[in-house]
Residue, then its C-alpha position, 0 to 999 in steps of 0.5 A: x963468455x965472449x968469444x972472438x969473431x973476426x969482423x968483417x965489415x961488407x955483410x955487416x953493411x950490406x944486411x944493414x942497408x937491406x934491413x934499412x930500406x926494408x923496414x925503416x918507418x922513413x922510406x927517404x931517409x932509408x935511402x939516403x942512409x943506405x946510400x951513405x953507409x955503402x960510400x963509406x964503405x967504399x971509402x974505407x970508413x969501416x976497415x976496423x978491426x973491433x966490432x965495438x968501433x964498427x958500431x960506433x963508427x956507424x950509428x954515427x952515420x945512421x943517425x947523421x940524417x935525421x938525429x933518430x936515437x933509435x936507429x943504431x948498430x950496437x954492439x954486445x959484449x957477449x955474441x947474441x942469438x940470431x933469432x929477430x929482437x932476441x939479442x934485445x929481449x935477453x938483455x931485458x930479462x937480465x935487467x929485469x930479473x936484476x930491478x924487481x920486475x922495473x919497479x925498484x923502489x915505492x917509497x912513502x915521504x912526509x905529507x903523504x907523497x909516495x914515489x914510485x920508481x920505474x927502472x930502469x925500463x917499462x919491461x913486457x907485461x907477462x913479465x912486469x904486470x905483476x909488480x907494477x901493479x903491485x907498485x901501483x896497487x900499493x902507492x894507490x892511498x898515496x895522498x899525491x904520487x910522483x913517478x920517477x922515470x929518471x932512469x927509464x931508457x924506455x921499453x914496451x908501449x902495452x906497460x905504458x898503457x898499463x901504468x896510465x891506467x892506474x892514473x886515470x879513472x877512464x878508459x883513454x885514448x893515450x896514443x897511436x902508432x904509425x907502422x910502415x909495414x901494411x902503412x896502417x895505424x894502432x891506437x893505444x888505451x888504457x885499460x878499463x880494469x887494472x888488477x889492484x887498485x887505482x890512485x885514480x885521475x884526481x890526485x896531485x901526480x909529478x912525472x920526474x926525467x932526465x936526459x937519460x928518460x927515453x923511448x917507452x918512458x918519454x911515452x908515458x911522461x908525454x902521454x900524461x902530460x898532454x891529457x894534463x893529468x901529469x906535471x912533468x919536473x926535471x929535465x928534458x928527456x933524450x927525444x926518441x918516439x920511434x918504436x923499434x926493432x933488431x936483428x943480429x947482423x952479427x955475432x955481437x952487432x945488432x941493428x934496431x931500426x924504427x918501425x913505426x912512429x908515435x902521433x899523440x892524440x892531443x898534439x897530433x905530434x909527438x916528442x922525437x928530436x925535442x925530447x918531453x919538456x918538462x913543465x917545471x924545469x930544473x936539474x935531474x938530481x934536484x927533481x924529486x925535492x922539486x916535486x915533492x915541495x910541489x905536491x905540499x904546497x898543492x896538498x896545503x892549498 
């Protein structure tokens, strides 16, 4: 049920500049934004009185420096729990227990190509292990398997590494984390064992995207891709490579900010800003057919 809570905007920007500059992987531009959202506040840029334009108002100023996607204030409808990344984690369990665990759909299509279809995003593995290796497990005979993350706004980087492990047939270094608090690195591998059965590192694999395709799902299309084990169809995606986390700086208001940032072991780079570029471009709605006809020809030859 939602409730009304009056707004007021100084502790909602005075939180958000201390979480900023506290905890932002970028402590310049922490500076910088912390700086601007206090002027425009000062100015009265955030005399608002609905907690939804506040938000609007001033992720458009969070993300004026640097264009980073994950730094936001969003607003939720009903008032969410205190407690740091709770607001974020109760909204994934809803979508998660609404998509099968985040994978919706394995189908088989003619010549066979499986799909399997990750949504709409890569949730934490005690909750989505089970079904994704169930997913995975079951498209395994596939002759070639296309992974559409069209609709995958992201999530945990311990369910990328899960995934990729059913893709590959050796322990891999995918990636490594940059985290700002104690300025230290994390590398992420697949895993040696999976529960199920692999498709394995051989087979003919089509990753689809979109504009939508974010975060956690850019990883896993990006980390594939630069190993060459993934040919990546569709779209270019949105362009976020910086893990985040929110705190409830407000009844319905949560800050995420980015705290670390993603270094490829391949491209010593990542996808922020650019998106993942697909190897074979075309629109969203069309990559499945694209992929598809992609998988025959190479199955043919």
């Amino acid at each position: 049920m939602t409730t009304l809570t009056k707004l007021e905007p100084v502790p909602v920007i005075d939180e958000t500049a201390r979480l900023l500059t506290e905890h932002y992987v970028f402590p310049e531009v922490a500076e910088q934004l912390a700086g601007l959202l206090r002027r425009r506040l000062a100015e009265g840029a955030y005399d608002v009185e609905a907690a939804e334009e506040l938000a609007g108002l001033v992720t458009a100023d969070l993300q004026s420096v640097n264009g980073d996607r994950h730094l936001r204030l969003k607003h939720h409808v009903d008032p969410v729990p205190t407690k740091e990344g709770a607001a974020t984690l109760e909204s994934m369990r809803r979508d998660c227990d609404a998509s099968l665990g985040g994978a919706p759909r394995v189908q088989l299509l003619n010549g066979g190509v499986a799909v399997v279809e990750l949504a709409p995003m890569l949730f934490p593995l005690e909750w989505a292990a089970e079904p994704l290796g169930a997913a995975l497990t079951l498209a395994s005979r596939a002759q070639a398997l296309i992974v559409d993350l069209r609709a995958n706004r992201g999530g945990d980087p311990d369910a990328v590494a899960f995934v990729c492990s059913y893709l590959l047939d050796e322990r891999t270094h995918l990636n490594t984390m940059y985290w700002r608090r104690g300025e230290r690195s994390e590398q992420s591998w697949s895993l040696p064992h999976v529960p199920g059965a692999r498709f394995g590192g051989s087979k003919p694999l089509y990753v689809l995207s979109s504009t939508s395709t974010f975060s956690a799902a850019e990883e896993l299309a990006y980390d594939l891709q630069q190993l060459g084990r993934a040919v990546v169809v569709g779209e270019p995606s949105r362009g976020g490579a910086h893990p985040c986390q929110g705190w409830t700086v407000h009844p319905h208001l949560e800050a995420t900010v980015p705290v670390g940032r993603a270094v490829n072991p391949v491209s010593s780079t990542n996808w922020e800003g650019t998106g993942v570029q697909p190897d074979v471009p075309c629109a969203a709605t069309d990559a499945l057919d694209r992929a598809h006809a992609l998988a025959l020809a190479h199955l043919a030859g």
